[in-house]
N, C-alpha and C positions, 0 to 999 in steps of 0.2 A: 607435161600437159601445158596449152598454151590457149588462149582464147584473145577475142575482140571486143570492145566496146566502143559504139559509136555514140558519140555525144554533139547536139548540134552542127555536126557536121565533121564534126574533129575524130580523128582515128587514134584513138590510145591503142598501145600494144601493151599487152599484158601480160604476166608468168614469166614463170624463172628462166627459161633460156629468150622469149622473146621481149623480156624485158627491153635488149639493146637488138633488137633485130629490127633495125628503120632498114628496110628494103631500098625507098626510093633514096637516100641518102648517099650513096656512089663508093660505099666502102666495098671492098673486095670479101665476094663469099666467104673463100677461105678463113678470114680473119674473122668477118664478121660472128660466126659458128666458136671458133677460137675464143674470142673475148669473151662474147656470153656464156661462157661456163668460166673463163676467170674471173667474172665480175660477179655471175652469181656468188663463187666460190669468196670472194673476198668481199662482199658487201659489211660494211662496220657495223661492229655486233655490240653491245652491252651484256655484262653477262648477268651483273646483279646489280636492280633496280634501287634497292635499299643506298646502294653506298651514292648516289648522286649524279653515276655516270650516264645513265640514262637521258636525266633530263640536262644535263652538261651537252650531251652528245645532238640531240633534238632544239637545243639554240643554238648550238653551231649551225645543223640544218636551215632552221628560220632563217641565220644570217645572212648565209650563202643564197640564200633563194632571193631575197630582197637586194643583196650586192648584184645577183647574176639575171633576173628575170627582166626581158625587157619590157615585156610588158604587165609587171606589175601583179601582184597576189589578188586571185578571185574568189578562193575562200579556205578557209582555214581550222583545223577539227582537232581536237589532242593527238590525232594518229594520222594528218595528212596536212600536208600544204599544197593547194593547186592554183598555179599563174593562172591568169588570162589567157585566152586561146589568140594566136595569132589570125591575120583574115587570108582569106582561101587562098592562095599560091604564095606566103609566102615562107622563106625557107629559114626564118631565123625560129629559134629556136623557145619553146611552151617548156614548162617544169611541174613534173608533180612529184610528191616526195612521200613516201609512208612510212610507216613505225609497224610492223610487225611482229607479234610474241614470236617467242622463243623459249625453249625450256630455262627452266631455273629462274623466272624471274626476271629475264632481258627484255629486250628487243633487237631485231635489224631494221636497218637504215635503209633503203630504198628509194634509187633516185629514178625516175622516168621520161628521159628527153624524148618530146614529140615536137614536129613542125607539120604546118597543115600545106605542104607541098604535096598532094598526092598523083600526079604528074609524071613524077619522076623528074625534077628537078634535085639538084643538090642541094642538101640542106650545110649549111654551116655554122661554127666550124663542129669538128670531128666529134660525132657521140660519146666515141670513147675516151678521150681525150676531157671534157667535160665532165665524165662518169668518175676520171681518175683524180681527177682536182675536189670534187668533189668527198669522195672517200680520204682522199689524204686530210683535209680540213675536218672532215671527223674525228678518222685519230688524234689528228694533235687534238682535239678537244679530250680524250682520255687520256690525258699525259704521260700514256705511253702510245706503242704503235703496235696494231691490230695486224696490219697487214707489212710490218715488217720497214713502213715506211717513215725519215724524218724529217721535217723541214726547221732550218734555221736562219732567220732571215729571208735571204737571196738564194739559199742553198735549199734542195730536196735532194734524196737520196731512194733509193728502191733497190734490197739485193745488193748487187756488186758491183751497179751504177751511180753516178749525181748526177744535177741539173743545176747552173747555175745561170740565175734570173739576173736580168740587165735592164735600166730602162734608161732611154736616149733624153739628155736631161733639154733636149731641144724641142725632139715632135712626142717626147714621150712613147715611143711604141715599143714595145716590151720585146727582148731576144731571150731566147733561154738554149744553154749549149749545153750536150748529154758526153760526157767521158767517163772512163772508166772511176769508180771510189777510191778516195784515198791513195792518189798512183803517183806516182814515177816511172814512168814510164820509158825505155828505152827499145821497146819493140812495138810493131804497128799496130793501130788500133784504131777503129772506125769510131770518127767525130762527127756529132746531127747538130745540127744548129736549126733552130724554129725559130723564122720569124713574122708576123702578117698570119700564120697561118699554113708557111709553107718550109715543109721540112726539107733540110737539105743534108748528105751525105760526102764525107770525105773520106781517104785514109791517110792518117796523121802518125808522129811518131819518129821525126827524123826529116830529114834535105832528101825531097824525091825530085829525081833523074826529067828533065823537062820534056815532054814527049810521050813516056813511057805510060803503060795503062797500070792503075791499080785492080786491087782487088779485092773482094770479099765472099765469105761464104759462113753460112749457116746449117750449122750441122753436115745431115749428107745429100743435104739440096744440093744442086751445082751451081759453081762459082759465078758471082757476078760483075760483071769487069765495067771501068767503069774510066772517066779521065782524072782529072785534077777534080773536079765534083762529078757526081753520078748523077746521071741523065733522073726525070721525074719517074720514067715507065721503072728504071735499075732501083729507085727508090722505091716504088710503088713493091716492087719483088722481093726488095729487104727487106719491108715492113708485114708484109704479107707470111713471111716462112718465119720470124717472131718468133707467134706465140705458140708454147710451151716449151722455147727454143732453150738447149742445153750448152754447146758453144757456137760465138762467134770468130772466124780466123780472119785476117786482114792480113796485106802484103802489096810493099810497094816497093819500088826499084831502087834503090838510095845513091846518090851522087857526092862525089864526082865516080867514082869503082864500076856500077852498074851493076850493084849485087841487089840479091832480095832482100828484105829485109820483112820478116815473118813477124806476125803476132798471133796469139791464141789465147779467149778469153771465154771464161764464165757469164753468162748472157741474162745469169739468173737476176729481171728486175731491170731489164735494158727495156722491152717495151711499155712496161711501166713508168719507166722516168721517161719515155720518149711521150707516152700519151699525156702526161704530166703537163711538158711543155705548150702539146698543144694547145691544154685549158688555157692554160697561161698567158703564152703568146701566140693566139687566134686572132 
């Protein structure tokens, strides 16, 4: 079930699957549908209120909304934080945050990005992407990890992937690059680098053959081929076949032979560390 509330003119989207359902925001249905049932599914929970985690978990929320709102907290209740509304077309990004029970004596966490582009302009940057930096900064506030996720430092990790965070000690703008966890790697394997906002796709793993296409594939989608980087639309089609994705295979021509050289990986928490990045480095 899903419903609307119109407030001075601002469009909050509401309920569990349309939570993250910004229509005019230019993400790909497919996905869109996808994440909102993982995000439902992993929203940070508290299980018992007594031991402190609760309200541990609900000043991390505060923190994040005051670090991330640009325009600033409009009011604020034991069980909600809501920013200021942006003015009419533009595409940056409103916060509302809720605390709802849960049995046993918790709560979940509850983040709700709105922008008041109703147009159909793109909103930036990526919902999902925000939603996930978000929940990751919850867990670590329960000192352990809810949804499997850890960050140390520069490093975040998801599943069977990391991310590690960079910041240019000149313009300061923040990179963050998604590779396989804890690898060594001597077979191919698709590297995403985010930076500004904009993800970008290789297959790494070796001296590729100058010329020759790579490639990747997800699950039993068909292959996506690709050059030395993959084109935005080859990207847009990676990101898109994702989510609930079980593996990723990568293959590039290696030089000087002109052999293949194959990779086949576990994907479980790869679009998670990717939507990571985008909080990140947006």
């Amino acid at each position: 079930m899903r419903w609307m509330v119109m407030r001075r003119g601002m469009l909050w989207v509401v309920g569990v699957l349309a939570v993250l359902a910004v229509q005019s925001c230019g993400i790909p249905a497919v996905r869109q549908s996808s994440l909102a049932r993982n995000a439902a599914e992993s929203n940070p929970v508290c299980a018992i209120a007594a031991t402190g985690q609760c309200d541990r978990m609900w000043v991390a929320a505060r923190e994040w909304v005051i670090e991330n709102a640009t325009f600033g907290v409009r009011e604020e209740t034991p069980t909600m934080i809501d920013t200021n509304w942006p003015p009419p077309g533009d595409t940056r990004w409103a916060y509302r945050v809720t605390r709802e029970p849960v049995g046993g004596g918790g709560y979940k966490f509850v983040l709700v990005p709105n922008c008041n582009s109703l147009n159909g302009s793109t909103c930036a940057p990526d919902p999902y992407g925000i939603i996930a930096g978000f929940n990751a900064r919850l867990h670590l506030a329960t000192g352990g990890s809810v949804a499997e996720t850890r960050q140390r430092g520069n490093f975040f990790s998801a599943g069977k992937w990391s991310a590690n965070i960079t910041r240019d000690s000149f313009t300061d703008m923040v990179s963050c690059q998604v590779t396989p966890a804890g690898f060594f790697v001597h077979d191919a394997y698709p590297f995403v680098f985010v930076r500004g906002g904009r993800v970008s796709v290789l297959v790494s793993g070796g001296k590729r053959y100058p010329g020759k296409p790579t490639v990747l594939r997800v699950d039993n989608y068909p292959a996506i081929e690709g050059e030395d980087v993959f084109s935005p639309a080859a990207v847009d089609t990676f990101l898109s076949q994702l989510p609930g994705a079980s593996i990723v295979q990568a293959r590039f021509t290696e030089w000087p032979h002109g052999t293949y050289r194959n990779g086949r990986l576990d994907a479980t928490g790869l679009l998670e560390t990717i939507d990571y990045c985008r909080a990140v480095a947006g």
